[in-house]
LOVEX-179521 format. One line per field, with one value per residue (C-alpha): chain; x, y, z. Coordinates in steps of 0.2 Angstrom, whole numbers, padded with zeros to 4 digits. Layout:
// residues N
ch = [A ...] .
px = [X ...] .
py = [Y ...] .
pz = [Z ...] .
This chain:
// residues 380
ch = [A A A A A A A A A A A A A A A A A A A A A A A A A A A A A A A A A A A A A A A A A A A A A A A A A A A A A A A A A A A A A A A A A A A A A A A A A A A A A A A A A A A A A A A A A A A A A A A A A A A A A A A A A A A A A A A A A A A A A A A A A A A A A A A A A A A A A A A A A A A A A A A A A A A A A A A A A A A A A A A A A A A A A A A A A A A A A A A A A A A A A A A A A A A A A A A A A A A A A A A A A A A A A A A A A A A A A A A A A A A A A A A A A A A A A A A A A A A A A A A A A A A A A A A A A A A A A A A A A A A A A A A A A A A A A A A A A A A A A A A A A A A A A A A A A A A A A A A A A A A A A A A A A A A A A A A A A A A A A A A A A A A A A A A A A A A A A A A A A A A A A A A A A A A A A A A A A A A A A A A A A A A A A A A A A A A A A A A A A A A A] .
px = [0597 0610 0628 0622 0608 0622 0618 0603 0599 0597 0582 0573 0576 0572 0554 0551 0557 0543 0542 0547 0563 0578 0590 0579 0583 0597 0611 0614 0612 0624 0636 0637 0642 0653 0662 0666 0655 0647 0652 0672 0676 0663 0647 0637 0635 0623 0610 0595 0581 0571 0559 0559 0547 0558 0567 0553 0557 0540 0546 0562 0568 0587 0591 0609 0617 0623 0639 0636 0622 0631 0624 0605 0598 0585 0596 0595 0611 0604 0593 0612 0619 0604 0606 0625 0622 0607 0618 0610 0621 0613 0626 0624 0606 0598 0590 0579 0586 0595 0612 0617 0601 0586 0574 0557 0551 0545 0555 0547 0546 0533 0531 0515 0501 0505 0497 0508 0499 0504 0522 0526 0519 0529 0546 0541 0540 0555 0564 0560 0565 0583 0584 0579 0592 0607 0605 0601 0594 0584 0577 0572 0564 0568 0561 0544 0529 0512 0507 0522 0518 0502 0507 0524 0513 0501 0516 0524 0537 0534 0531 0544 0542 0554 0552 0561 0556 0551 0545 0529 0524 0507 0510 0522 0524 0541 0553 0544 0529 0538 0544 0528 0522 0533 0530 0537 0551 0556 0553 0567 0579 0579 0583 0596 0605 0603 0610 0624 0630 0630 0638 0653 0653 0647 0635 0625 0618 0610 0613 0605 0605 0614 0618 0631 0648 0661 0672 0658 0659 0677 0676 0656 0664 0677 0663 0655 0675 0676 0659 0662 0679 0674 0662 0668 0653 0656 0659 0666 0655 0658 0672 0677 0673 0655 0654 0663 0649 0635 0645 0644 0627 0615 0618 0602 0593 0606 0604 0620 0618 0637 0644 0658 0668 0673 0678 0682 0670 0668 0652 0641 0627 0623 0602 0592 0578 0563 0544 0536 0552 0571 0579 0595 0610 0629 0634 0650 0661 0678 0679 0671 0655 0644 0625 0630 0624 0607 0607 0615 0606 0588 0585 0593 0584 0568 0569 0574 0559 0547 0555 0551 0538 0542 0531 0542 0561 0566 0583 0589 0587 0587 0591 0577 0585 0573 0558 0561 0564 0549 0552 0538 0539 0531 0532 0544 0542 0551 0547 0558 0559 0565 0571 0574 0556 0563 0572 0556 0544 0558 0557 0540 0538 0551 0541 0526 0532 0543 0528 0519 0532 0535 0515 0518 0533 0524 0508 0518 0531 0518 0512 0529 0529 0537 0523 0509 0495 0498 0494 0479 0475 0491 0490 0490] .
py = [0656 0660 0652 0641 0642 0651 0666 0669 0673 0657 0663 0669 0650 0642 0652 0641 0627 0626 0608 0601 0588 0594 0590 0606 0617 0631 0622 0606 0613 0627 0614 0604 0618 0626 0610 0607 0592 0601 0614 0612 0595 0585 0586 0596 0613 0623 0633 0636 0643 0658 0668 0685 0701 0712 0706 0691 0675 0670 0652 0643 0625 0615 0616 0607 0606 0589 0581 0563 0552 0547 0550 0554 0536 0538 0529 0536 0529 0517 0532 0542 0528 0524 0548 0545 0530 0540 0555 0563 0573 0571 0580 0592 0591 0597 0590 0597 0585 0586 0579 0562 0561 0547 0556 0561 0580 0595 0602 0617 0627 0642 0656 0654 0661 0661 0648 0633 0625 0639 0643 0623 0628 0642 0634 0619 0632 0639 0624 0619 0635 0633 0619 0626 0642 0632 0613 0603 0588 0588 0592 0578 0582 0566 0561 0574 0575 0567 0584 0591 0573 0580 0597 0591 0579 0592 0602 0587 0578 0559 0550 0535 0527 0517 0508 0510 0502 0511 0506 0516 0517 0515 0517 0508 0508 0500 0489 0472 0481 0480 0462 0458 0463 0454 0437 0424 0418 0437 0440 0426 0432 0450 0442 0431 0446 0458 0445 0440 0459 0459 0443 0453 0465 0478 0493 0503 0520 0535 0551 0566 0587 0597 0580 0575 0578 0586 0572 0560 0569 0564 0546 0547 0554 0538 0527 0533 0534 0515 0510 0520 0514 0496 0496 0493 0505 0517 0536 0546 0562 0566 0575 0579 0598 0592 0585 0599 0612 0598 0601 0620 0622 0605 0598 0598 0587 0575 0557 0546 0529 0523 0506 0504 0491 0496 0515 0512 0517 0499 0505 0519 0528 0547 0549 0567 0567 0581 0582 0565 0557 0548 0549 0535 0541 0536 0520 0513 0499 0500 0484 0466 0461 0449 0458 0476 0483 0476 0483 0500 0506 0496 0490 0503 0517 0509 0507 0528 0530 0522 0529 0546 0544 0548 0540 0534 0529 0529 0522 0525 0517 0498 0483 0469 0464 0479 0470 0455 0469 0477 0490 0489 0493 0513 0520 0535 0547 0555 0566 0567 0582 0575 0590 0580 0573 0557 0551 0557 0545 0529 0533 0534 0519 0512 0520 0515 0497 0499 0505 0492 0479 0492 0493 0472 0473 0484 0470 0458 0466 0472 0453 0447 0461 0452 0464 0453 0463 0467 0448 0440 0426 0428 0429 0445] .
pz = [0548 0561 0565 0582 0595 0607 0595 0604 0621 0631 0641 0624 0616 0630 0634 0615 0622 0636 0644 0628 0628 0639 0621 0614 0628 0624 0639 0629 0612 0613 0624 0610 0598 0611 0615 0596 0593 0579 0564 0558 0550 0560 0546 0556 0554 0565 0557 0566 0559 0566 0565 0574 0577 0582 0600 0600 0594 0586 0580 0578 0575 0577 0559 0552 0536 0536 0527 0529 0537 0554 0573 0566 0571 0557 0544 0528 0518 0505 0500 0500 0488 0478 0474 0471 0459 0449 0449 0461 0473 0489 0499 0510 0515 0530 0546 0558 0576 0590 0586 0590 0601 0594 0607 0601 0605 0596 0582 0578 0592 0593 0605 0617 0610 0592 0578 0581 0566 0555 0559 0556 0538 0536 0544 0532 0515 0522 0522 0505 0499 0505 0498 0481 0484 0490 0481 0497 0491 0506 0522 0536 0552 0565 0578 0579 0587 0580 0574 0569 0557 0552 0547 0536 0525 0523 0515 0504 0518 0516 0534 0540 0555 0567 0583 0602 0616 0633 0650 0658 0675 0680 0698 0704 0725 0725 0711 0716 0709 0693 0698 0700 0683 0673 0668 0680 0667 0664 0684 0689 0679 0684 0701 0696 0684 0700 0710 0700 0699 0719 0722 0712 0725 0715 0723 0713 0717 0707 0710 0703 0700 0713 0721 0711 0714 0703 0703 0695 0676 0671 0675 0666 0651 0653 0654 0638 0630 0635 0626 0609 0609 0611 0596 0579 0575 0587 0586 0597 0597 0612 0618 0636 0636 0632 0650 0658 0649 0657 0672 0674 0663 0664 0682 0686 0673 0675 0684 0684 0688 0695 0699 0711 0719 0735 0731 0713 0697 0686 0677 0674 0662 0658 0659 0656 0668 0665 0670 0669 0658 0659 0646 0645 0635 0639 0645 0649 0659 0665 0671 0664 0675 0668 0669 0674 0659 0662 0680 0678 0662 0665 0683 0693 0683 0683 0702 0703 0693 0703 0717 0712 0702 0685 0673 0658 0653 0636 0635 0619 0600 0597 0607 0606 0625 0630 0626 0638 0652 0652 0640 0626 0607 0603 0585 0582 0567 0555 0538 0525 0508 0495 0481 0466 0463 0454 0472 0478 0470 0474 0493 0493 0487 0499 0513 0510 0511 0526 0535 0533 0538 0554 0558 0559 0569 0581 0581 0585 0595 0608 0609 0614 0629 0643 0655 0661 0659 0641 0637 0634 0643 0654 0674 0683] .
C-alpha cells in the first residue's frame, strides 16, 4: 500500500486506467488528496493498493481505510450498528471506490496484456489478508464492473445491488427527438418546465474543456457550496482548492452547465464527460427559480449530449424525479468482505432479501419508464 495515488507517476496510473471512468484517472484522484478532501480528520485515508515488476505497475486499485460510512452512496450503517451492538468493532474498514463519487467503473485496474481475471484474484486475497493483519472488519468494493462481480464472489465477497437511473441515446438528431420519445403527459411538461425557466429570464449554456473560462470555477464551487449547505444531510467535501486543481489539471473532461440572468450566474452543475458517457455531479443555485434544477442538471445536458452524440448521462444516485424525465432505472453493484464470519452470515442473509426486493423495483421500475418505446402497448 502506498500513502496516495499522487505517489505514483500520473502517466504510469493513468496507462491502467485506460478508457475506464474519468474519477479513476490519476488528475481527480490525486486532486482530491492534494486539496485535503481526504487523509487527516476527514475518514479517509488513502491507500492504494499496487502491485509492481520492477518500474511496471502490473495492477493497482483505489484502496481507503475508512473511519465512518459517509460520502460512499452504497450505505452500509445498519450493518455498522447491528457490529457495534454484537460487539463487533467495525471501524476502520476498508473500501475499494472513488470518494464521494456513486459512479460505476473498474476497480481493479490491470496493465494491458496481463490476466485481468487473475490479478482481481490476487488484489482480492490481498485485501482479505489486510484485513486479517491490521483488524479491518472489512473490505467493500463499490460501484464495480459485472466481472469485477464475478471474480469477488468467486473469492468470498457477498454481491448487493442498488439502482440509478440513466438516460441513453439511440440516436438522437436534435432534443425534440427526445421530446418526441417521451410519453405526451411527460412530453408537455418538459415544455412547460423549460418555458417557465425562460419566461424568468434565465439563459442557459454549456460550455466545455478548453472552452471554459477561468472565471467560471469559483462561482461553480459556490453553486455546489449553496446546495451542500442547504441540505440538512449535506456534507461539504468539497473544498475550494479541489476546483482550483480541476482548473489547472481536469479542464478538459469537464462540462458546466451555467444559468444566468443577464450577466449574473443564478445556477449551475459540474458534469465529467469521456468517451461515449456524462457523468452529472455538483449542482447548485444561487438564486430561487422554480424548475431550474430540472433544466440545468437534465434538459440542458441531454440536449449537449444529443448534440454531440454522446451515448449516455448518468447524473448521480437517487431521485425517482429521474424516471419521469427519461432517465430509466439500471442495477449498480457492490461486493462486500465481511471478516467476522458471524456479521457475515447476518448480511447475507440481509442481501439475499434486499436483492430480491431490488430485482422487483427494477421490473417494475422499467415499466413506469416515461420513454415511449419502452412500453407495451404505448404509441410510438
Amino acid at each position: 500500500m502506498l500513502e496516495g495515488v499522487a505517489q505514483v507517476p500520473r502517466e504510469r496510473w493513468n496507462a491502467l486506467v485506460g478508457d475506464e471512468s474519468p474519477f479513476l484517472e490519476w488528475e481527480w484522484l490525486a486532486s482530491l488528496e492534494e486539496a485535503g478532501t481526504l487523509g487527516g480528520e476527514t475518514g479517509w485515508l488513502p491507500r492504494p493498493l499496487v502491485a509492481r515488476d520492477g518500474e511496471r505497475l502490473l495492477a493497482a486499485c483505489p484502496l481507503y481505510v475508512k473511519g465512518h460510512s459517509e460520502g460512499e452512496f452504497v450505505f452500509d450503517f445498519a450493518w455498522a450498528d447491528a457490529a457495534e451492538r454484537a460487539g463487533i468493532r467495525y471501524y476502520p474498514k476498508l473500501l475499494v471506490g472513488v470518494p464521494f463519487t456513486p459512479v460505476t467503473g473498474a476497480r481493479f485496474l490491470v496493465a494491458p496484456g496481463e490476466d485481468r481475471g487473475l490479478w482481481i484474484r490476487r488484489l482480492a486475497e490481498c485485501l482479505r489478508e489486510l484485513c486479517a493483519a491490521n483488524g479491518f472488519s472489512g473490505a467493500h468494493v463499490n460501484f464495480c464492473r459485472e466481472p469485477e462481480r464475478e471474480a469477488l464472489e468467486a473469492s468470498g465477497f457477498l454481491p448487493r445491488i442498488g439502482i440509478q437511473y440513466h438516460w441513453h441515446n439511440p440516436g438522437y438528431g436534435g432534443f425534440d427527438d427526445y421530446l418526441a420519445a417521451l410519453r405526451s403527459k411527460r412530453r408537455n411538461q418538459v415544455r412547460r418546465e423549460r418555458e417557465s425557466v425562460r419566461d424568468e429570464g434565465i439563459r442557459i449554456e454549456a460550455v466545455a474543456g478548453d472552452a471554459i473560462p477561468d472565471s467560471l470555477f469559483e462561482p461553480m464551487y459556490r453553486c455546489y457550496r449553496s446546495n451542500v449547505d442547504a441540505q440538512s444531510y449535506g456534507r461539504p467535501y468539497l473544498n475550494a482548492r479541489f476546483f482550483e486543481l480541476l482548473r489547472e489539471r481536469f479542464r478538459g473532461r469537464l462540462c458546466f452547465v451555467v444559468a444566468r440572468r443577464g450577466d449574473e450566474i443564478v445556477a449551475g452543475t459540474t458534469n465529467v464527460q469521456k468517451g461515449d458517457a456524462l457523468y452529472g455531479r455538483y449542482w447548485g443555485a444561487l438564486a430561487p427559480v422554480r424548475h431550474l434544477h430540472f433544466d440545468v442538471c437534465y434538459y440542458s445536458a441531454i440536449a449537449w449530449c444529443i448534440e454531440r452524440g454522446i451515448a449516455r448521462f448518468e447524473p448521480g444516485a437517487g431521485g425517482n424525479q429521474k424516471l419521469l424525465r427519461g432517465f430509466d432505472a439500471q442495477p449498480t453493484w457492490s461486493l462486500h468482505f465481511l471478516a467476522d464470519a458471524r456479521l457475515a452470515r447476518a448480511i447475507e442473509r440481509h442481501l439475499a432479501a434486499e436483492r430480491d426486493e431490488a430485482a422487483r423495483a427494477l421490473g417494475a421500475l422499467r415499466g413506469l419508464s416515461a420513454l415511449k418505446a419502452t412500453r407495451a402497448g404505448d404509441e410510438r
